[in-house]
VOMISE-212081 format. One record per residue (C-alpha): residue in three letters; x, y, z. Coordinates in nm, 3 decimals. Example, Ala and Ser with C-alpha at 12.3 -4.5 7.8 and 13.67 -1.06 7.14 Angstrom:
VOMISE-212081
resn, c1, c2, c3
ALA, 1.230, -0.450, 0.780;
SER, 1.367, -0.106, 0.714;
This chain:
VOMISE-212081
resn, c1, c2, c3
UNK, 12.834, 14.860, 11.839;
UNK, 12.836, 14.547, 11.657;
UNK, 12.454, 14.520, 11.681;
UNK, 12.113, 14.724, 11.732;
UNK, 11.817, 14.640, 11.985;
UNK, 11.507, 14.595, 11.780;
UNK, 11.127, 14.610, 11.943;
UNK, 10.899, 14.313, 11.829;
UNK, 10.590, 14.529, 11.858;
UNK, 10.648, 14.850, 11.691;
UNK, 10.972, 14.777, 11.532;
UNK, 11.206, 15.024, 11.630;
UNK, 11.545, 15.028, 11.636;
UNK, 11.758, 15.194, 11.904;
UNK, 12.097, 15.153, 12.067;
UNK, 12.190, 14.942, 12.401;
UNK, 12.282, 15.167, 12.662;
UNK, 12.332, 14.854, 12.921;
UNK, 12.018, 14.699, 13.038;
UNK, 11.762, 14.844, 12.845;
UNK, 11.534, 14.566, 12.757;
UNK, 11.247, 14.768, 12.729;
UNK, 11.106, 14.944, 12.423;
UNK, 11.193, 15.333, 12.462;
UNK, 10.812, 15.397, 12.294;
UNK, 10.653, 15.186, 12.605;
UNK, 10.545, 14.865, 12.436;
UNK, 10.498, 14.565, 12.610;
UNK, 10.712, 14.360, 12.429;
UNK, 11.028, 14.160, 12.379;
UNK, 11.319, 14.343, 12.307;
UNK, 11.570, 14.145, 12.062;
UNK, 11.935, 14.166, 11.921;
UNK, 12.027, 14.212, 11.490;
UNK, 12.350, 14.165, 11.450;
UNK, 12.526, 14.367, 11.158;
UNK, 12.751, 14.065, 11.051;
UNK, 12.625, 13.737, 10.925;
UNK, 12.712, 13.444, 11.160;
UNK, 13.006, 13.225, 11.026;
UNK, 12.930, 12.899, 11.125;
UNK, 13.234, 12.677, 11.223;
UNK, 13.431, 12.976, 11.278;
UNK, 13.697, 12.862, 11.543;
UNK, 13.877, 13.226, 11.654;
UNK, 13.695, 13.268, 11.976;
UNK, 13.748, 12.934, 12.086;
UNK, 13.466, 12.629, 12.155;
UNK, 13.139, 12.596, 12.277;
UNK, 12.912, 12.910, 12.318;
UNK, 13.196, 13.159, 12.239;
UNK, 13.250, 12.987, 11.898;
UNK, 12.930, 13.247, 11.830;
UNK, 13.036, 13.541, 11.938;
UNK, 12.981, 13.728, 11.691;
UNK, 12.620, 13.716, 11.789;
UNK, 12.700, 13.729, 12.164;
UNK, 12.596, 14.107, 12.307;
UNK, 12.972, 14.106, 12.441;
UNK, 13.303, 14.222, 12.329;
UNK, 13.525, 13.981, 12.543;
UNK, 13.476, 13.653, 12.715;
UNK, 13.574, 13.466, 13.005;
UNK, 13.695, 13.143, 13.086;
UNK, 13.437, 12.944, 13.052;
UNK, 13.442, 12.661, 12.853;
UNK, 13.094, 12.398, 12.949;
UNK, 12.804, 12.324, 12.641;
UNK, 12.540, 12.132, 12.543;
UNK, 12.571, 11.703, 12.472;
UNK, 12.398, 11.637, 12.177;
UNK, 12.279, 11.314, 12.044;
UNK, 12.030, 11.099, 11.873;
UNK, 11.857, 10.893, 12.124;
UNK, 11.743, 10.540, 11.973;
UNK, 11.529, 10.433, 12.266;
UNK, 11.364, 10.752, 12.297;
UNK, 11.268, 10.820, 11.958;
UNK, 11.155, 10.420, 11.975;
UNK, 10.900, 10.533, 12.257;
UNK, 10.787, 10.826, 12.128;
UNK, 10.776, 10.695, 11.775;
UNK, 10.972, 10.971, 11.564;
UNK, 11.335, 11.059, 11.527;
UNK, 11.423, 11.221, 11.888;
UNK, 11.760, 11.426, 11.964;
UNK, 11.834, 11.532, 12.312;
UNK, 12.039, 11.836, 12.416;
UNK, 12.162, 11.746, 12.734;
UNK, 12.238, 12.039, 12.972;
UNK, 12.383, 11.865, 13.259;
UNK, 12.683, 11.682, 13.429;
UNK, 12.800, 11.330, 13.309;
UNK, 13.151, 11.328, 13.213;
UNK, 13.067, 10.968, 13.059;
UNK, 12.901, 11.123, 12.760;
UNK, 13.088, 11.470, 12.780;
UNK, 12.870, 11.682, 12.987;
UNK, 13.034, 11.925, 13.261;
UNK, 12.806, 12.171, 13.333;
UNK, 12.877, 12.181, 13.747;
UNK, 12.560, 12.356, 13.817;
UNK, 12.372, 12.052, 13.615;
UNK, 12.139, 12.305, 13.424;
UNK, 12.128, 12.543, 13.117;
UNK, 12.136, 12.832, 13.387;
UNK, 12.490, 12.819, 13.421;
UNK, 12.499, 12.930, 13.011;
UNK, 12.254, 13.199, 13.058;
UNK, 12.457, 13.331, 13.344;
UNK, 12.830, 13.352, 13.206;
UNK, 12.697, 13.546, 12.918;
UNK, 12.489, 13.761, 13.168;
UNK, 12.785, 13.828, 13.415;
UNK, 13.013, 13.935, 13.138;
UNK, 12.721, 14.150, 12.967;
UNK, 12.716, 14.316, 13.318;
UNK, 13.071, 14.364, 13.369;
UNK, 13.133, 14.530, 13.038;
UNK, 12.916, 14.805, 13.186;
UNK, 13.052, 14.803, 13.492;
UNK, 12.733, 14.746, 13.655;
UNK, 12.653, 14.550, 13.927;
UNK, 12.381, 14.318, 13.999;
UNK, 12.067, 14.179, 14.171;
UNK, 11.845, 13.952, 14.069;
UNK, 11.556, 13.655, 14.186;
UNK, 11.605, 13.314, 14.170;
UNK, 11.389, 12.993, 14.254;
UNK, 11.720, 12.758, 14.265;
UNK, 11.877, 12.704, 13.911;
UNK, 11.959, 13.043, 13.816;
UNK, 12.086, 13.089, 14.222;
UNK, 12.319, 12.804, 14.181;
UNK, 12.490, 12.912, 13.873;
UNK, 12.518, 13.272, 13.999;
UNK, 12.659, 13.137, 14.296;
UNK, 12.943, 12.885, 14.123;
UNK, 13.039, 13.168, 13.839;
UNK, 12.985, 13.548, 13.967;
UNK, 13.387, 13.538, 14.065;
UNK, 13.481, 13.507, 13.712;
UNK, 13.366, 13.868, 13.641;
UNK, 13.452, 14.175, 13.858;
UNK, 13.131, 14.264, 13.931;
UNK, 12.900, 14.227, 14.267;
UNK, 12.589, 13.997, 14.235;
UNK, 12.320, 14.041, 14.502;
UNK, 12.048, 13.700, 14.485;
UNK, 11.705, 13.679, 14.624;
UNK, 11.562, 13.361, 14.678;
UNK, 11.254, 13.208, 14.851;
UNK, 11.299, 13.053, 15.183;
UNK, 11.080, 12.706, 15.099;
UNK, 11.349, 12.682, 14.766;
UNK, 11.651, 12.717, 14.987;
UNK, 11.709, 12.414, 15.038;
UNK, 11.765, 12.337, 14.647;
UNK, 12.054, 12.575, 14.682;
UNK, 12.438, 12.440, 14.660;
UNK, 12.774, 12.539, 14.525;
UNK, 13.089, 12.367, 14.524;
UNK, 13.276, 12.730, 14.701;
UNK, 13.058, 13.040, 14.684;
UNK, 13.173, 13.324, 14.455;
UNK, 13.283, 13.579, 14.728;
UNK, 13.128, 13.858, 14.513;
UNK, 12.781, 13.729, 14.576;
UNK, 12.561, 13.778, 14.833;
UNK, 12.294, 13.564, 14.917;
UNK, 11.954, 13.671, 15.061;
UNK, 11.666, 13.431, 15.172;
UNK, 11.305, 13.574, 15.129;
UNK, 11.066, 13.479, 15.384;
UNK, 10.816, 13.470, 15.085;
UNK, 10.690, 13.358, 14.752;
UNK, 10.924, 13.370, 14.430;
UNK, 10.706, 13.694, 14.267;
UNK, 10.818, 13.886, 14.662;
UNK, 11.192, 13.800, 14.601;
UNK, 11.126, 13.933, 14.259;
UNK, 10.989, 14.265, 14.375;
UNK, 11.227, 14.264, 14.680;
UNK, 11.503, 14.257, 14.418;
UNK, 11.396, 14.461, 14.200;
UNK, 11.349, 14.713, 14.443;
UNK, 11.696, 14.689, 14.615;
UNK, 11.850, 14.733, 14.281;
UNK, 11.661, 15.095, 14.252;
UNK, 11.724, 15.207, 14.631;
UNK, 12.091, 15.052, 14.578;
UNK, 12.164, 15.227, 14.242;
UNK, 12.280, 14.923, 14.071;
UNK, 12.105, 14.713, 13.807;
UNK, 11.844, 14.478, 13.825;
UNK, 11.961, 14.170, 13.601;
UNK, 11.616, 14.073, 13.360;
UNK, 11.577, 13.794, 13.402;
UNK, 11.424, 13.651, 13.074;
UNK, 11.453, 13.980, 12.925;
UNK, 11.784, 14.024, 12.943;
UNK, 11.940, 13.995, 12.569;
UNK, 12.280, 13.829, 12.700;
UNK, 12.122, 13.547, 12.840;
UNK, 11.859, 13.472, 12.541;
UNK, 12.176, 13.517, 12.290;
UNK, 12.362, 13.256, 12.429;
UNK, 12.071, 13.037, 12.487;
UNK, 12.030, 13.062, 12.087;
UNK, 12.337, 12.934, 12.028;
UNK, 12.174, 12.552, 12.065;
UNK, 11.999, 12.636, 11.746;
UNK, 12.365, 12.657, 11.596;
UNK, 12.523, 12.438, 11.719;
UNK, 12.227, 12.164, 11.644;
UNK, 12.278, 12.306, 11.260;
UNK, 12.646, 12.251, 11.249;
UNK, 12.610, 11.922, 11.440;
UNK, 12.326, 11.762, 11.192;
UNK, 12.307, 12.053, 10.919;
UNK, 11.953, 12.065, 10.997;
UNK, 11.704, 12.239, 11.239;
UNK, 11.425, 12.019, 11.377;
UNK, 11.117, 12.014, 11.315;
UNK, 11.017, 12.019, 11.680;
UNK, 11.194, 12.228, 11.973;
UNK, 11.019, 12.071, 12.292;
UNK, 11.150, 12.219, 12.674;
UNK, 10.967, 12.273, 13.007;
UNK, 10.923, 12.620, 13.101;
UNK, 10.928, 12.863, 13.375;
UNK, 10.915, 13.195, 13.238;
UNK, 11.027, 13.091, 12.851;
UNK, 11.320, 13.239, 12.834;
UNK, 11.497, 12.912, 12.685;
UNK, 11.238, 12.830, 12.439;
UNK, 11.207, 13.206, 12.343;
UNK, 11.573, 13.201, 12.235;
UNK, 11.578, 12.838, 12.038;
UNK, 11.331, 13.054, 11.842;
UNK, 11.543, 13.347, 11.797;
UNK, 11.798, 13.147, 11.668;
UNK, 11.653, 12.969, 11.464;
UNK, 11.481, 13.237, 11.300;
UNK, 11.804, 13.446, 11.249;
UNK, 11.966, 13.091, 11.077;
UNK, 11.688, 13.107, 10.860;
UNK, 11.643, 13.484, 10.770;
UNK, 12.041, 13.400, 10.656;
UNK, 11.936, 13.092, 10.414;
UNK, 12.138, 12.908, 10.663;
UNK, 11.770, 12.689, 10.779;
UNK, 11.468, 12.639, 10.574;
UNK, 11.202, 12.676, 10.818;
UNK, 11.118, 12.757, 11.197;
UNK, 11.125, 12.464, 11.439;
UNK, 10.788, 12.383, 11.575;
UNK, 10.787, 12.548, 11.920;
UNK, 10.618, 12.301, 12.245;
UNK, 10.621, 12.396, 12.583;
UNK, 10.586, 12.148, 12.907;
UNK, 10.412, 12.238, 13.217;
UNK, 10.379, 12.093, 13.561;
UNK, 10.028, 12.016, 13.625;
UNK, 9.894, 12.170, 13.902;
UNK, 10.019, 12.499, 13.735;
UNK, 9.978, 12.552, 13.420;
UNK, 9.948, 12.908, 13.308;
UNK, 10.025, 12.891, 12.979;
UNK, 9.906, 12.561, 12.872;
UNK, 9.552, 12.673, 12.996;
UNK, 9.593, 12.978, 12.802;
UNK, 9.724, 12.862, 12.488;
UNK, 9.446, 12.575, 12.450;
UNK, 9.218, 12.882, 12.507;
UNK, 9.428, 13.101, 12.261;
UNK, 9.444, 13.339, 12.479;
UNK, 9.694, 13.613, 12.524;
UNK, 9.638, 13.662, 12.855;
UNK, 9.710, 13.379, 13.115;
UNK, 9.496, 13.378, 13.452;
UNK, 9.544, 13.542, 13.782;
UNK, 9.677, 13.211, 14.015;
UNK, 9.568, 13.364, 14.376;
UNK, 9.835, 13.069, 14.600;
UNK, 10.204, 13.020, 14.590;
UNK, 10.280, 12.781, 14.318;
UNK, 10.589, 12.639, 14.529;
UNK, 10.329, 12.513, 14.752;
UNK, 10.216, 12.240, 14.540;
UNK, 10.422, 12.226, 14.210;
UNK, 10.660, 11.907, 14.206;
UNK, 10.885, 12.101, 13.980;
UNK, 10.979, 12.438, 14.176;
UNK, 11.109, 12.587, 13.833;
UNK, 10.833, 12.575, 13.631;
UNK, 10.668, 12.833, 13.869;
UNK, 10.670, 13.163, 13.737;
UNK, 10.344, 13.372, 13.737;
UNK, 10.478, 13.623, 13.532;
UNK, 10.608, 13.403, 13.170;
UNK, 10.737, 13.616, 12.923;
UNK, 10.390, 13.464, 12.682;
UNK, 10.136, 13.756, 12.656;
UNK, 10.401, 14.037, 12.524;
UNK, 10.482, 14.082, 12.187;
UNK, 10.769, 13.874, 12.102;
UNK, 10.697, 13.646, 12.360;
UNK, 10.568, 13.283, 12.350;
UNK, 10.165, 13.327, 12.219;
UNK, 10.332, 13.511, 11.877;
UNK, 10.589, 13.252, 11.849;
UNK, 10.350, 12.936, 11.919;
UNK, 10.117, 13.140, 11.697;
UNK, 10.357, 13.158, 11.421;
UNK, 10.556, 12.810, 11.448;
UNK, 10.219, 12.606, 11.514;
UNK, 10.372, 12.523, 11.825;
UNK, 10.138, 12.360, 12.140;
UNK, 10.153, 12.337, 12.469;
UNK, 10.145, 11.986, 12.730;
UNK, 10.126, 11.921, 13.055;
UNK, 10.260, 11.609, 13.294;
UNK, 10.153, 11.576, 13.633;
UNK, 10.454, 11.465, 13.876;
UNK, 10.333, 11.081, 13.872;
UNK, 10.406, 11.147, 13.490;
UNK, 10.722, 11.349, 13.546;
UNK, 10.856, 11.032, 13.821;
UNK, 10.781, 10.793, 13.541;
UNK, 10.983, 10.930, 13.287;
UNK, 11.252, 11.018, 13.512;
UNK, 11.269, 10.651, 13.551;
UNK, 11.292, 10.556, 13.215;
UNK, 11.529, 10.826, 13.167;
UNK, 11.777, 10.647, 13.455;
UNK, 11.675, 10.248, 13.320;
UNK, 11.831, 10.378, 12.951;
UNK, 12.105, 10.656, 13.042;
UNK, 12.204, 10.532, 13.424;
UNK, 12.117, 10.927, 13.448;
UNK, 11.894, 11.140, 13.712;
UNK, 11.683, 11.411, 13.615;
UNK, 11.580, 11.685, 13.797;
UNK, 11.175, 11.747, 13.843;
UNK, 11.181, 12.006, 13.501;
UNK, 11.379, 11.766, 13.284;
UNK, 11.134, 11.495, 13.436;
UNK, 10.850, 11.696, 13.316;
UNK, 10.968, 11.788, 12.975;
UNK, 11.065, 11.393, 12.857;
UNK, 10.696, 11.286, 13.025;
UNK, 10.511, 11.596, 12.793;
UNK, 10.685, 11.424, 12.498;
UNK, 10.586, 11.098, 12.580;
UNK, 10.244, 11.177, 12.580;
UNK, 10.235, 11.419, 12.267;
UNK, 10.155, 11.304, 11.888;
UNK, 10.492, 11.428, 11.722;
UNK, 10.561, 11.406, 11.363;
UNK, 10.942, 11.433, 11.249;
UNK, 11.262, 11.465, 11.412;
UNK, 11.230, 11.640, 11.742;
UNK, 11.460, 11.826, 11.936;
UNK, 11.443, 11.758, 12.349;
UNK, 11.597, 12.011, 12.598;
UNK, 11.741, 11.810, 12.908;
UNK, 11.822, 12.079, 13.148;
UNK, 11.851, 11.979, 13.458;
UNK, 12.039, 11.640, 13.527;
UNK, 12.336, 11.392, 13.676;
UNK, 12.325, 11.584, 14.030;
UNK, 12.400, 11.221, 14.170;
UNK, 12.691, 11.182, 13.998;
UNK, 12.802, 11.521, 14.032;
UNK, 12.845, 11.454, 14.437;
UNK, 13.081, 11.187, 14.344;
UNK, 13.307, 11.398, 14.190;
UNK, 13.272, 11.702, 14.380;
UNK, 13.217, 11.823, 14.745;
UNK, 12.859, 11.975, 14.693;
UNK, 12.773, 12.229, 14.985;
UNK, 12.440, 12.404, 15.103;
UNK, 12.517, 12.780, 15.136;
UNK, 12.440, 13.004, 15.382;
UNK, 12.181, 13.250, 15.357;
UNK, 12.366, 13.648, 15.421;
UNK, 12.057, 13.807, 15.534;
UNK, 11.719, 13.707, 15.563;
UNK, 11.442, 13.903, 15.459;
UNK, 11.069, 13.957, 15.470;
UNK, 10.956, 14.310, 15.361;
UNK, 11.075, 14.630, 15.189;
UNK, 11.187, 14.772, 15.522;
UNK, 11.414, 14.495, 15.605;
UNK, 11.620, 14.566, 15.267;
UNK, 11.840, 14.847, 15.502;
UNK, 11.997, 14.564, 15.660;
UNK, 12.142, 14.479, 15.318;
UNK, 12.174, 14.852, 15.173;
């Protein structure tokens, strides 16, 4: 195997038997790729975009899929904010080169994630508040593999797909994201197939990483600030672990400052990083009740483990902001008066965090989430069906 899984707590080193992303000795940690063979940047045999890095991809093979990031230098936003700003724009707007159909980052994470699966002949299940969902639901039919989705009922209607993957099946959860979690996680074990990881799953992190690359072979630097809204981390997590492997290679001098962006009224780990605090709170009401950006809901962020985002804030000086949807609508305007381009709520939230944060040297923004308006002029954009609808444990036999 072309690489080992390596614990960020204890340090050991053990081999991936498909979808173990936890360490064998019990830590609560993240579990990470090393790849035996250096990275060759510019290295064109596997093709473009995020199989051009394959060689740190947890896959043998790859599939047809050919979207990636738009990046640029943005004059008027590094005029606002008052240092150099580039923007890595995961989205659709086939003006500046962007074709990502599902208009978010998602639809990166889940290519590599499908084909990770399908190597191991495994299938699927997973939770979803809407991004994730909609990239599942555009891409599972490029791998041979079934994919079984749990999402929240009050998110559902944030769901679309331009023809549904017939290998997926799609289940609405009378409940709150963290019950379509445990609903999912529990079908996997009664049905005998895997549940996905979410976060934690090494396929989707590794190609996530790949923006740190290709932002090094675009500018032959790495900024000095990597600044994205977050749900559970997973994206910022994996700028970091690429960026560190560039510069364990000589390939970077130093780590990227990591910032997260919250939506106030939920917060969890801007609270607990201004505490410094491992630990985030206990949140005892459904964040989709009252959060302008559904995404940025998770109560369970991949930040207290080892590995996770406290050690890497901790070790990049990184910080933490939050915008409060007035905020978010603002910048999503000025996004639209310079670009002609619509954000979604997250991207909204990440671009209004910047605006208000004191940033010194070039900074790196992560747009994901953006140009749905233009995508329905290209493309007939439907609201799927829900398969089965579910409430409880005991309804999961309609399914199994």
């Amino acid at each position: 195997m072309k690489y080992d899984l390596v614990c960020r707590n204890c340090g050991l080193r053990f081999r991936d038997h498909g979808f173990t992303f936890s360490c064998p000795a019990g830590c609560s940690s993240i579990v990470s790729t090393d790849y035996a063979s250096p990275l060759r940047l510019k290295n064109r045999e596997m093709g473009e975009g995020i199989w051009k890095y394959a060689e740190w991809l947890p896959v043998e093979g790859k599939n047809d899929y050919s979207g990636k990031p738009v990046l640029f230098k943005s004059p008027e936003l590094s005029s606002e904010v008052g240092t150099n700003v580039y923007v890595a724009f995961h989205g659709y707007s086939p003006e500046i080169g962007a074709e990502m159909i599902t208009c978010t980052f998602k639809e990166i994470e889940v290519i590599v994630s499908l084909r990770y699966a399908a190597e191991r002949g495994a299938d699927i299940a997973l939770a979803s508040v809407g991004n994730t969902a909609n990239a599942f639901l555009a891409f599972s039919h490029y791998e041979d593999i079934n994919v079984y989705l749990f999402v929240p009922k009050r998110v559902f209607d944030c769901l679309f797909c331009h023809e549904k993957s017939e290998n997926t099946t799609l289940v609405m959860v009378d409940g709150s994201y963290d019950d379509a979690l445990t609903l999912a996680q529990r079908f996997a074990e009664l049905r005998g197939i895997k549940y996905e990881g979410g976060g934690r799953n090494v396929a989707r992190r590794d190609v996530l990483a790949t923006l740190a690359y290709t932002f090094l072979e675009t500018y032959g630097f790495l900024p000095d600030v990597y600044f994205q809204a977050v749900g559970s981390g997973t994206g910022a997590i994996a700028f970091y672990e690429g960026s560190k492997r560039l510069v364990e290679m000589g390939l970077a001098e130093k780590l990227p400052r990591i910032a997260v962006a919250q939506n106030k009224p939920f917060t969890p780990i801007v609270n607990a990083w201004r505490r410094k605090r491992r630990e985030i709170e206990v949140y005892d009401y459904d964040p989709l009740d009252v959060v302008y950006a559904q995404v940025l809901t998770n109560r369970s962020p991949l930040y207290s483990m080892r590995g996770g985002l406290y050690d890497i804030m901790e070790e990049t000086r990184g910080f933490a902001v939050s915008a409060s949807e007035k905020e978010a609508k603002e910048a999503g305007k000025l996004f639209m008066e310079i670009y002609g381009i619509d954000l979604y709520p997250a991207a909204e939230v990440a671009l209004a965090a910047l605006l208000k944060s004191d940033v010194k040297g070039s900074v790196l923004l992560n747009i994901t989430g953006a140009g749905f308006s233009r995508l329905k002029k290209d493309y007939r954009v439907r609201r799927p069906r829900a398969d089965f609808v579910v409430e409880c444990e005991a309804d999961l036999e309609v399914i199994l």
